[in-house]
Backbone as a printed PyTorch tensor [residue, N CA C, xyz], in Angstrom:
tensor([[[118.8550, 112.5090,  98.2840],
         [119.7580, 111.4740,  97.8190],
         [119.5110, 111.2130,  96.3390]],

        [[120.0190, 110.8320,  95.3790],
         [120.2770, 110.6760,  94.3690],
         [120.2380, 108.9680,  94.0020]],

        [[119.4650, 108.6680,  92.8930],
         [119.2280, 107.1570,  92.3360],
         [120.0290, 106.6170,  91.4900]],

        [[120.6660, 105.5660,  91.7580],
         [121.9960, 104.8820,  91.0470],
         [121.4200, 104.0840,  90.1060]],

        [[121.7760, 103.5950,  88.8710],
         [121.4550, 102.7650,  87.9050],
         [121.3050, 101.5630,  88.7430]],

        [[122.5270, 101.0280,  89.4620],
         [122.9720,  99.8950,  90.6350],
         [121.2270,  99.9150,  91.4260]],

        [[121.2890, 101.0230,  92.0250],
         [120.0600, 100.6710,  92.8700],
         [118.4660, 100.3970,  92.3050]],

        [[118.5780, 101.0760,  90.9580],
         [117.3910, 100.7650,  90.3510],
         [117.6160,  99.5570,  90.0650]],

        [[118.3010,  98.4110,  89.7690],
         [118.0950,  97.6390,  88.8590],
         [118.3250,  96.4820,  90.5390]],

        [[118.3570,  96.9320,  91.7790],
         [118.4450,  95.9700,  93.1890],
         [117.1610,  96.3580,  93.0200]],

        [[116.5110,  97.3500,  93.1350],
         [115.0350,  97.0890,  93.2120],
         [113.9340,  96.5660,  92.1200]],

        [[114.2690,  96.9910,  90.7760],
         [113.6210,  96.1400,  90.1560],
         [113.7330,  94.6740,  90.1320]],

        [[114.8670,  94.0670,  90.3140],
         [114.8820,  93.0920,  90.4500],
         [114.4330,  92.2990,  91.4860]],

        [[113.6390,  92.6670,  92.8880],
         [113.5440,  92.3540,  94.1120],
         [111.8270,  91.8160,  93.5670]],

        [[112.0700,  90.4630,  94.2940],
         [110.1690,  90.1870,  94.1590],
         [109.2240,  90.6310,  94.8600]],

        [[107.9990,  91.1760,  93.8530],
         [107.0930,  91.7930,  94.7480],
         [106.6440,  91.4320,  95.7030]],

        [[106.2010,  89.6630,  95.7550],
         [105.9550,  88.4250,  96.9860],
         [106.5840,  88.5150,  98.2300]],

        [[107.8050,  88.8260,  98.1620],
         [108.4740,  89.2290,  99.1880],
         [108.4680,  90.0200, 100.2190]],

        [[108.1290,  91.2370,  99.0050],
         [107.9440,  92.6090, 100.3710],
         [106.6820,  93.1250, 100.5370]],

        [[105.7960,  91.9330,  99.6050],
         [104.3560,  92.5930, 100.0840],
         [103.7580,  92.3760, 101.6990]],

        [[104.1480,  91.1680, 102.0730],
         [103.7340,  90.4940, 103.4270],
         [104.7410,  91.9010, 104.4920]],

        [[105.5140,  92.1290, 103.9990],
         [105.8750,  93.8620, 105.3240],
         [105.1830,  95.1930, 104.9710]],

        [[104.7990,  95.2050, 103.6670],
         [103.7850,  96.2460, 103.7040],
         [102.5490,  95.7480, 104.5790]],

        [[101.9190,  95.0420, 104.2850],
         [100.6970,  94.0790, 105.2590],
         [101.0630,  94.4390, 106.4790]],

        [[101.9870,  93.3710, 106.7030],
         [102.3530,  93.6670, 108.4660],
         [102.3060,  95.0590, 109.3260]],

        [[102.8530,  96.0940, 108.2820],
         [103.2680,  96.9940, 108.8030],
         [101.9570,  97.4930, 109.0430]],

        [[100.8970,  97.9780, 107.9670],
         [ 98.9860,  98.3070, 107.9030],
         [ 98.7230,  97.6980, 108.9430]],

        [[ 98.9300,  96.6620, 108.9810],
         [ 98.0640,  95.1720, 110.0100],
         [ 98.3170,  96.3700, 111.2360]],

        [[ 99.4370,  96.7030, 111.5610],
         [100.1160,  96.7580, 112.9570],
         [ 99.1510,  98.2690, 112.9660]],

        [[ 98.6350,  99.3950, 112.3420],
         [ 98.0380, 100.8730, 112.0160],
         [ 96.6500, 100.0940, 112.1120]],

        [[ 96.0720,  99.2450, 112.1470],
         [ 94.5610,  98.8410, 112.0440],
         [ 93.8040,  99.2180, 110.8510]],

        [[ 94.8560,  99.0740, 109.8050],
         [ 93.8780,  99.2420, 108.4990],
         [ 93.7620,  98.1280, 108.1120]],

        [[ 92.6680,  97.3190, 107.3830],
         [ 92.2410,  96.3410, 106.7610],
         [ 92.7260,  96.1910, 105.4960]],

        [[ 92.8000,  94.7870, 104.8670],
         [ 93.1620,  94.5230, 103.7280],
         [ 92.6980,  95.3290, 102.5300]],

        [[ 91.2830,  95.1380, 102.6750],
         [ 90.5030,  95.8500, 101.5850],
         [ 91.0740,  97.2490, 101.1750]],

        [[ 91.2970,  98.6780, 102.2710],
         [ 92.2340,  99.7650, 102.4790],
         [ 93.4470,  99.2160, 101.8340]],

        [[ 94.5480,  98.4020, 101.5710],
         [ 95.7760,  98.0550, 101.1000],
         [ 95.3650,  97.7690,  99.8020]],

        [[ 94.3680,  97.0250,  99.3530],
         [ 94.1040,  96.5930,  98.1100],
         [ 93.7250,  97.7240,  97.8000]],

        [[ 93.0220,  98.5900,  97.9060],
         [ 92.1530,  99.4800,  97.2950],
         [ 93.1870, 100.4990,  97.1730]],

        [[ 94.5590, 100.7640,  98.0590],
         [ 95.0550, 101.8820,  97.4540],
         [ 96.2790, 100.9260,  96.2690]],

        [[ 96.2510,  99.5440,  96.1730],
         [ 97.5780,  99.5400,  95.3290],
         [ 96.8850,  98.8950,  93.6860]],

        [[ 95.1500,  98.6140,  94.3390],
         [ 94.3270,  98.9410,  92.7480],
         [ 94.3520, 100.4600,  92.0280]],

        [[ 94.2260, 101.3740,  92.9010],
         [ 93.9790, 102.3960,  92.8800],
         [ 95.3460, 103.1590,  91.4430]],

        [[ 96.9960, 102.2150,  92.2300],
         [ 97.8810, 103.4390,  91.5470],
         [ 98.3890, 102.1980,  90.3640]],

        [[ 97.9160, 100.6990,  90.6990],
         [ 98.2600,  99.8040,  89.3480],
         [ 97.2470,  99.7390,  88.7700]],

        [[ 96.3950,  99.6030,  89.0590],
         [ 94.7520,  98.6520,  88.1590],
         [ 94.9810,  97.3140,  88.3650]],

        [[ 95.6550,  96.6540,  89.3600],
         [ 95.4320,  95.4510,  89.7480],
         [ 93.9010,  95.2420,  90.9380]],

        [[ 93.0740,  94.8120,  90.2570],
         [ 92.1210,  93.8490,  91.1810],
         [ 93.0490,  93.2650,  91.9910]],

        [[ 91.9150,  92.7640,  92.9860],
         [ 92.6320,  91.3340,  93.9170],
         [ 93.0630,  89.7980,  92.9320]],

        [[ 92.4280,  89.5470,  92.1090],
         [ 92.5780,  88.1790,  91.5280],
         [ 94.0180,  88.6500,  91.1690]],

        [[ 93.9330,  89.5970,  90.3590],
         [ 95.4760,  90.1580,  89.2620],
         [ 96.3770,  90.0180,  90.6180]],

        [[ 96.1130,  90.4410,  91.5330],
         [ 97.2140,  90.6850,  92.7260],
         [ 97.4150,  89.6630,  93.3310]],

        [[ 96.9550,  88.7840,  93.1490],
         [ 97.2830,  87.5890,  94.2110],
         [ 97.8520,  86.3780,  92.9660]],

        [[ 97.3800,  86.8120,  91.4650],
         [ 98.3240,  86.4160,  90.7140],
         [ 99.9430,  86.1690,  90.6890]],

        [[ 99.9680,  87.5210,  90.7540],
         [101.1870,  88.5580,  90.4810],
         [102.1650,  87.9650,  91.1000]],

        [[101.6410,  87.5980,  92.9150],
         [102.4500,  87.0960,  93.9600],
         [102.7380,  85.7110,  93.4680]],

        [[101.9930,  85.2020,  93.0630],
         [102.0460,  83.3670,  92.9540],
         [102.9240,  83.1420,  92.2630]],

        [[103.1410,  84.4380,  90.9960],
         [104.2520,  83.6940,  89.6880],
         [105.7140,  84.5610,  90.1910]],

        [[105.5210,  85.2190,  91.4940],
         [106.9660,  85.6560,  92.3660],
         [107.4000,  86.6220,  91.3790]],

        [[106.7780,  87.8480,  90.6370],
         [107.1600,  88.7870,  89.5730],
         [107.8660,  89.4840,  90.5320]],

        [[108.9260,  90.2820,  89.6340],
         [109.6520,  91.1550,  89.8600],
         [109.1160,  92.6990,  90.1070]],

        [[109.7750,  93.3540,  90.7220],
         [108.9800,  94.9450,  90.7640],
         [109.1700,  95.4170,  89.1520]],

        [[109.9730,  95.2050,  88.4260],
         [109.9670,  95.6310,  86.8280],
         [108.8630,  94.9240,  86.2300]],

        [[108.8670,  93.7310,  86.3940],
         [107.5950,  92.8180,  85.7720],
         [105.8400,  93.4330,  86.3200]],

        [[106.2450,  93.6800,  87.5840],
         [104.8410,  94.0280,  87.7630],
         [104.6730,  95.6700,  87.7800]],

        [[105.6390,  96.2030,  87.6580],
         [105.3860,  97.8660,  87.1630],
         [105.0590,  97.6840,  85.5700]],

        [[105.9540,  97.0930,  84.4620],
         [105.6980,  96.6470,  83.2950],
         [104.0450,  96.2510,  83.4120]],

        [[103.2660,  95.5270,  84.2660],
         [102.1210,  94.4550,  83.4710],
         [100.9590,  95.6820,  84.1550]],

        [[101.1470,  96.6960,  85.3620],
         [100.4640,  97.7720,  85.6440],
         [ 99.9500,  99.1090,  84.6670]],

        [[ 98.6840,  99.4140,  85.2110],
         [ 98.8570, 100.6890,  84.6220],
         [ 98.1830, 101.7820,  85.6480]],

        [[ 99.5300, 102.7600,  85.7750],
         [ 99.5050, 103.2600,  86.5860],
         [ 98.7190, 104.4240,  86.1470]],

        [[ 98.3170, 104.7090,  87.5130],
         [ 97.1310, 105.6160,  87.6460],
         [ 97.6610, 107.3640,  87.0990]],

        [[ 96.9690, 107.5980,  86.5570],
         [ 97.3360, 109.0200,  85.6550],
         [ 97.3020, 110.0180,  86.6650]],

        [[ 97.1420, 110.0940,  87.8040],
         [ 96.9440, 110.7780,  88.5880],
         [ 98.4610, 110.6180,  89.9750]],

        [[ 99.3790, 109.7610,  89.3090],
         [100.2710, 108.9630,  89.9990],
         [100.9260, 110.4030,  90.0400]],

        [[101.4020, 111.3300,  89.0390],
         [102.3480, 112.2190,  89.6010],
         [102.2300, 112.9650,  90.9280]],

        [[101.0600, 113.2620,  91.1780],
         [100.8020, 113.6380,  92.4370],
         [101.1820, 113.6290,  93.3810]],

        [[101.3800, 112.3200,  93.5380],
         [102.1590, 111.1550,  94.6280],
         [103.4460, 112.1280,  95.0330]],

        [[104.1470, 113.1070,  96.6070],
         [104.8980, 113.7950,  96.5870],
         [105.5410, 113.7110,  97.6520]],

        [[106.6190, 113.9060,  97.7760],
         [107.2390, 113.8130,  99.3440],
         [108.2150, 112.9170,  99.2630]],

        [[108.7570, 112.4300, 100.2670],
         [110.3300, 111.8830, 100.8610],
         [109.6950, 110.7060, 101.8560]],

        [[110.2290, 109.8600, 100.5580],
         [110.4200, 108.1050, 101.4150],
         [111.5770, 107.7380, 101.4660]],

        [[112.2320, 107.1460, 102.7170],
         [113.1580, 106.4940, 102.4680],
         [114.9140, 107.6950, 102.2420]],

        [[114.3410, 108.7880, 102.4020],
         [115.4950, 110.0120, 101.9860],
         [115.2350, 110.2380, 100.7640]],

        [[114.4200, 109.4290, 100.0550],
         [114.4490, 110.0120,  98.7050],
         [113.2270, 110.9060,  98.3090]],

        [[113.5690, 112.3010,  97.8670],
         [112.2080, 113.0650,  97.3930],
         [111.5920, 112.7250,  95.9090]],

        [[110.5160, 111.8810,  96.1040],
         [110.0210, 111.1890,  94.6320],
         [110.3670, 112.2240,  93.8760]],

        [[109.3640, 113.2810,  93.6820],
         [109.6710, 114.3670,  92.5760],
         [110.6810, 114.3960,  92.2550]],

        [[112.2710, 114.2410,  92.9550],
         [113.5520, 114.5820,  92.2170],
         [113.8360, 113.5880,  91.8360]],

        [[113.0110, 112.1930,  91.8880],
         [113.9360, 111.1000,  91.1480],
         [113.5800, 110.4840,  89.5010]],

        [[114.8660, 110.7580,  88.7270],
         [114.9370, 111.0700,  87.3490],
         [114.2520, 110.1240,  86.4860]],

        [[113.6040, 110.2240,  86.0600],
         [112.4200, 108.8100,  84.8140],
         [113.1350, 108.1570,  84.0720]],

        [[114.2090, 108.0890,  84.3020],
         [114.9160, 106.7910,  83.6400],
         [115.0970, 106.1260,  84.7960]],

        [[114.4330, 106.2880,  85.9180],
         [114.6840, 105.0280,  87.0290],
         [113.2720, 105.0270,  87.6600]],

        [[112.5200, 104.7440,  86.2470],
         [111.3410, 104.7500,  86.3890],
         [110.5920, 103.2740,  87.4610]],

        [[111.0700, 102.5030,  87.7650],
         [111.0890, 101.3430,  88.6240],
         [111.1080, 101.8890,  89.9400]],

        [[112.0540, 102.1140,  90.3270],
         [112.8220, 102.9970,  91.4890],
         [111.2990, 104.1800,  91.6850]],

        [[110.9210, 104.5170,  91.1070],
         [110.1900, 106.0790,  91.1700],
         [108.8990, 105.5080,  91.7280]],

        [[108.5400, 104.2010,  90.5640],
         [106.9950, 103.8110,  91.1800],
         [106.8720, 102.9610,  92.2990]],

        [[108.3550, 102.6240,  92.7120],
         [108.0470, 101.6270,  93.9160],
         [107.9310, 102.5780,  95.2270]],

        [[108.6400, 103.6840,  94.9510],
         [108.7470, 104.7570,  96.5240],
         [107.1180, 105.1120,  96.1720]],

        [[106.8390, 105.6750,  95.0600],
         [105.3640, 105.8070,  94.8380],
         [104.2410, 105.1470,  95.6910]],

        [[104.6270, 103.9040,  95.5320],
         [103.4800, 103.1500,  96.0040],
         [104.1690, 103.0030,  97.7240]],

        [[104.8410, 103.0030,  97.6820],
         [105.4580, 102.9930,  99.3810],
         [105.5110, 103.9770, 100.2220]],

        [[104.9180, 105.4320,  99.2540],
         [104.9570, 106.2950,  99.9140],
         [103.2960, 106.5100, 100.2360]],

        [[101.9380, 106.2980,  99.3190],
         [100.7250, 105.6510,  99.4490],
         [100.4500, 105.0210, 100.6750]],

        [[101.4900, 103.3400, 100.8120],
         [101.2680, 102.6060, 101.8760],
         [101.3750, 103.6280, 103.4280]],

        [[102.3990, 103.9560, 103.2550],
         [102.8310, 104.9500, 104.2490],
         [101.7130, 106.1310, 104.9530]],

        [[100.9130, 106.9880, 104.0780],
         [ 99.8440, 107.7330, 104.0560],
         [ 99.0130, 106.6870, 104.6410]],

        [[ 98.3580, 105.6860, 104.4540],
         [ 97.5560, 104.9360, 104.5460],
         [ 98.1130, 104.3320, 106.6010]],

        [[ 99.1300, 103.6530, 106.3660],
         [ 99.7780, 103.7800, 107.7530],
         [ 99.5670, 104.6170, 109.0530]],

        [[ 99.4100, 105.6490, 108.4430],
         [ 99.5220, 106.9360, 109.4400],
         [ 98.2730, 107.4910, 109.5090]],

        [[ 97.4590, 106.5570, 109.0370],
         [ 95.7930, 106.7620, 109.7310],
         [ 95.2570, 108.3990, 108.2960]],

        [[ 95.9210, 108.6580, 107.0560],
         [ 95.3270, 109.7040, 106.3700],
         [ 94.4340, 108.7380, 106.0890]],

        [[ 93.3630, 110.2320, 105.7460],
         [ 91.9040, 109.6900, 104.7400],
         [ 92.1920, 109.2580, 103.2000]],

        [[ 91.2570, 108.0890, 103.0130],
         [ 91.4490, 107.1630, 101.8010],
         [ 91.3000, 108.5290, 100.4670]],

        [[ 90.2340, 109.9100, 100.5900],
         [ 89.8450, 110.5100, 100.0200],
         [ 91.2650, 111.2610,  99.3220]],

        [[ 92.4830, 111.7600, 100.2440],
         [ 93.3110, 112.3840, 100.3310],
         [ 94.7640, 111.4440,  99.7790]],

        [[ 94.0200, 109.6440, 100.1380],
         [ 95.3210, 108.7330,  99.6250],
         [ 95.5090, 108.7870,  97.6060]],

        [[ 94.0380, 108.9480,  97.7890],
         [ 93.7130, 108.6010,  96.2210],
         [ 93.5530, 110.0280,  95.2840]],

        [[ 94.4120, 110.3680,  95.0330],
         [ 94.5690, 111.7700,  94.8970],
         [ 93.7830, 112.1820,  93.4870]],

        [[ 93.0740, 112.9020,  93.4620],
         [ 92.1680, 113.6450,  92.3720],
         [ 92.6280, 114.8920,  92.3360]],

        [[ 92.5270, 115.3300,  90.6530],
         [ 92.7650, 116.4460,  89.8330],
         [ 91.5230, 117.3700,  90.4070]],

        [[ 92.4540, 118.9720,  91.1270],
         [ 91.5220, 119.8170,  91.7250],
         [ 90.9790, 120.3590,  90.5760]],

        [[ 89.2090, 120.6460,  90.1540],
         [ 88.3800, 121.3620,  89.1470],
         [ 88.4700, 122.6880,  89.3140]]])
């Protein structure tokens, strides 16, 4: 499927506060622990927990909090089809759109019981 200006700018605009409590739920329901959720969405922002529980309080936007992130250099990695959409084909001017399947596609790995070693993807030597 293909990314619309329209749809990037429904998802950047959507608050992160919102849809973090169904990522949760959804882990909660796979028996992974918080710490596992934090640790993979420190992992691809550099948000600590304090920064993250910030983030939620002032109700930021997915643009605001992709903007105040820094994403992990190792983020291209991140590969596959969330949602119908194959990250790799979706174009960097809907760079919002790209890092939210990113990180939803992470949660997802994490969901389905993969190893944290394999969530957090490292450059092969």
């Amino acid at each position: 499927m293909k990314v619309t200006a329209e749809k990037n700018e429904k998802v950047a605009n959507m608050i992160f506060a919102s849809i973090y409590p169904l990522y949760w739920n959804r882990l909660e329901k796979h028996s992974r622990t918080r710490e596992e959720f934090h640790q993979v969405i420190e992992w691809f922002t550099g948000f600590d927990e304090d920064k993250l529980q910030t983030l939620i309080a002032e109700k930021v936007t997915f643009r605001t909090f992709f903007e105040k992130a820094k994403i992990h250099p190792n983020a291209h990695m991140i590969k596959g089809v969330v949602c119908g959409y194959r990250i790799e084909e979706i174009e960097d001017e809907f760079e919002v759109y790209k890092q939210c399947r990113r990180m939803e596609k992470l949660i997802d790995e994490l969901a389905k019981g993969r190893k944290m070693e394999k969530i957090l993807r490292e450059e092969k030597k």
